[in-house]
N, C-alpha and C positions, 0 to 999 in steps of 0.2 A: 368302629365298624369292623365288620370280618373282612379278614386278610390272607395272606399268604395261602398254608393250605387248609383253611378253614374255607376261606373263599373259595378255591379250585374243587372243594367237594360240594359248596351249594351251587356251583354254577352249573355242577356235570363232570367237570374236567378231568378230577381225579378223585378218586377214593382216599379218605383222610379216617383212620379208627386211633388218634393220636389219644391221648391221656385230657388234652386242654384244644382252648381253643384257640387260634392266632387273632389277635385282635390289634387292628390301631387303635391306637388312643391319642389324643392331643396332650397337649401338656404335658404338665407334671402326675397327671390322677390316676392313678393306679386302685383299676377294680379289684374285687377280693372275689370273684370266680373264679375256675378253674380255669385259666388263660396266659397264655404265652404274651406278652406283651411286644407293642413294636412301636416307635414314636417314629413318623418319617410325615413331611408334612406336604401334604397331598393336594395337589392343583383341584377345581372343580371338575374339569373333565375327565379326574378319575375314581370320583366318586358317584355313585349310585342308590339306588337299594332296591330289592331282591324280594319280593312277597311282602316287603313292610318293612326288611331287614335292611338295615345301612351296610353298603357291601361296596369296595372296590371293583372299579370295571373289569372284564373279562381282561383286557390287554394289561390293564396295571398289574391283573391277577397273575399273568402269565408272565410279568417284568418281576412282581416278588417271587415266584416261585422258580424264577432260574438260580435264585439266588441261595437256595436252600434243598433242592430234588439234582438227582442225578441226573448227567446228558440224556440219555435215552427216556428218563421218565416226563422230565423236559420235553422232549418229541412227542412223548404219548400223550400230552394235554393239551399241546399243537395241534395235533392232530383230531382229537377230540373236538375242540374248539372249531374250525374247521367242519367235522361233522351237524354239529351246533348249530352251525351257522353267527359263530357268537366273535368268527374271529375278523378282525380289519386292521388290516397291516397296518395303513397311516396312522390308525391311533397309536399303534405298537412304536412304530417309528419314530413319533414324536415323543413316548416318554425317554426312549432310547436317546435321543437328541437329548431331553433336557437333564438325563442324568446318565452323563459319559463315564463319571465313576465308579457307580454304586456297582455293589458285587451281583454278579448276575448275568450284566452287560455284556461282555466278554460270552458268553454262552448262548445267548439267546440270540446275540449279531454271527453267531457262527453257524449257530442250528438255521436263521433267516438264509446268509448263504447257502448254506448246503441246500435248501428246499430250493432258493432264485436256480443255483449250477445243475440242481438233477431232478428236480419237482417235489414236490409233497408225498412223500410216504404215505404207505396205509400198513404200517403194521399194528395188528387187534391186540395185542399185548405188552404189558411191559418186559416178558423173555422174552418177547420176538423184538422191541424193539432194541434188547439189552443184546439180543443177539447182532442187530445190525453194529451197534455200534461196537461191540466186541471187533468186526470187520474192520470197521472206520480206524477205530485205534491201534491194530496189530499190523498194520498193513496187507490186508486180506483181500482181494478185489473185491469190488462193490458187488453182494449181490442186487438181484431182481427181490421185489417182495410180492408174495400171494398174487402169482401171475398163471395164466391157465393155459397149459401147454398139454396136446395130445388130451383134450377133453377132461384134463385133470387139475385143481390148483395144488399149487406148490408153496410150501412155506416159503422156501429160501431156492431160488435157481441161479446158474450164473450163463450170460449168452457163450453160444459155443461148445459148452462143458455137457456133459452128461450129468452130470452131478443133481442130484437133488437133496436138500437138506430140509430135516422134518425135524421140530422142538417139541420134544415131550415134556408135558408138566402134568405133576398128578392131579392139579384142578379138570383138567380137560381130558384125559386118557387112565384115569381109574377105574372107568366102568369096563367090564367083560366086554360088552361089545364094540365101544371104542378098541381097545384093542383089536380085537380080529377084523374090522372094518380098515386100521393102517396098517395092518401086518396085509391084508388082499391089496392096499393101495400100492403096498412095495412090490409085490408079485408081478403085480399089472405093469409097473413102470419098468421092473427088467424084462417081463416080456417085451418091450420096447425099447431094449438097449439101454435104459436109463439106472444108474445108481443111487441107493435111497440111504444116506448117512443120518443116525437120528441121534441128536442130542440131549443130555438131559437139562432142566433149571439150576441144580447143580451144578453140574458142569460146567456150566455159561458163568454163571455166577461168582462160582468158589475157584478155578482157574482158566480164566482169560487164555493166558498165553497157550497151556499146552491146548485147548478144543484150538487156537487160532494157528499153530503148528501143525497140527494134525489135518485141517482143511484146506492150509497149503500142500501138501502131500497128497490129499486125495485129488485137489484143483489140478 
């Protein structure tokens, strides 16, 4: 049956364009598809199937896939799921119960906290969520996510600060008029006493520490 992130792209969760596909398989049998293999042997309640397709449930889906995505892309399927309406914590919970060691665990009972201590996020991308956790790991105060202050939303705010922080990625701000629409959003926000720091997916990406130095200094 489809698994890890073969699973998380038919369910919605996350975009998968990998080479194969992640498959469980029982036993010993190894198909000759183009397919990542995975042998883990799976309760009833976490299997399924999906248009016709034998498919791991959404929460097994999301218990394999901590095991193999990055924290933040991890949040973003969270997240999505959620959107869904596809996610239920008890189920989540009890595979977590019944497998305290599998790799994964560790990630996925962190991310559970983090949402129980400050709520569920809503960041739309994975640089926006790669941006929060850039925060989380540098020790950067927590921002706000896509919160609407002075009749405006804001990628990244923090309470108290002026500051406002905007993620540029060329998927979303290639076009002429995207640009000059965030360049008048910056104007309008210092007409309002506010500062508009914008970072690139690069940046975020390729050095952590200095964008998270550098937004200590501006904070």
């Amino acid at each position: 049956m489809l698994s890890h992130r073969s699973a998380a792209a038919a369910w919605g969760l996350r975009p998968h364009a990998g080479p194969s596909w992640d498959v469980n398989v029982p036993g010993d049998r190894s198909p000759k598809a183009p397919v990542s293999i995975h042998r883990h042997r799976l309760a009833a309640h976490e299997q399924t199937t999906l248009r016709g397709i034998p498919i791991t449930t959404p929460a097994r889906t999301l218990f394999d896939l901590a095991a193999v995505v990055k924290a933040h892309q991890l949040r973003r399927a969270v997240e999505r799921s959620t959107e869904l309406d596809l996610f239920h914590l008890p189920d989540v919970r009890r595979i977590l119960t019944a497998h305290p060691a599998r790799p994964g665990t560790p990630a996925l009972l962190a991310l559970l906290a983090d949402f129980a201590a400050h709520g569920m996020t809503r960041t739309r991308s994975d640089l926006e969520a790669a941006f929060l956790q850039l925060c989380l790991d540098h020790g950067v105060p927590r921002p706000e996510v896509n919160r609407y202050r002075d009749g405006r939303e804001a990628d990244f705010t923090w309470p108290g600060s002026d500051l406002i922080v905007e993620i540029d990625s060329w998927r979303h701000h290639r076009h002429r008029t995207a640009f000059g629409v965030d360049r008048a959003k910056d104007r309008a926000a210092l007409r309002q006493g506010r500062r508009t720091a914008r970072f690139t997916g690069d940046e975020i990406e390729g050095r952590p520490a200095e964008v998270a130095a550098e937004l200590r200094a501006l904070l």
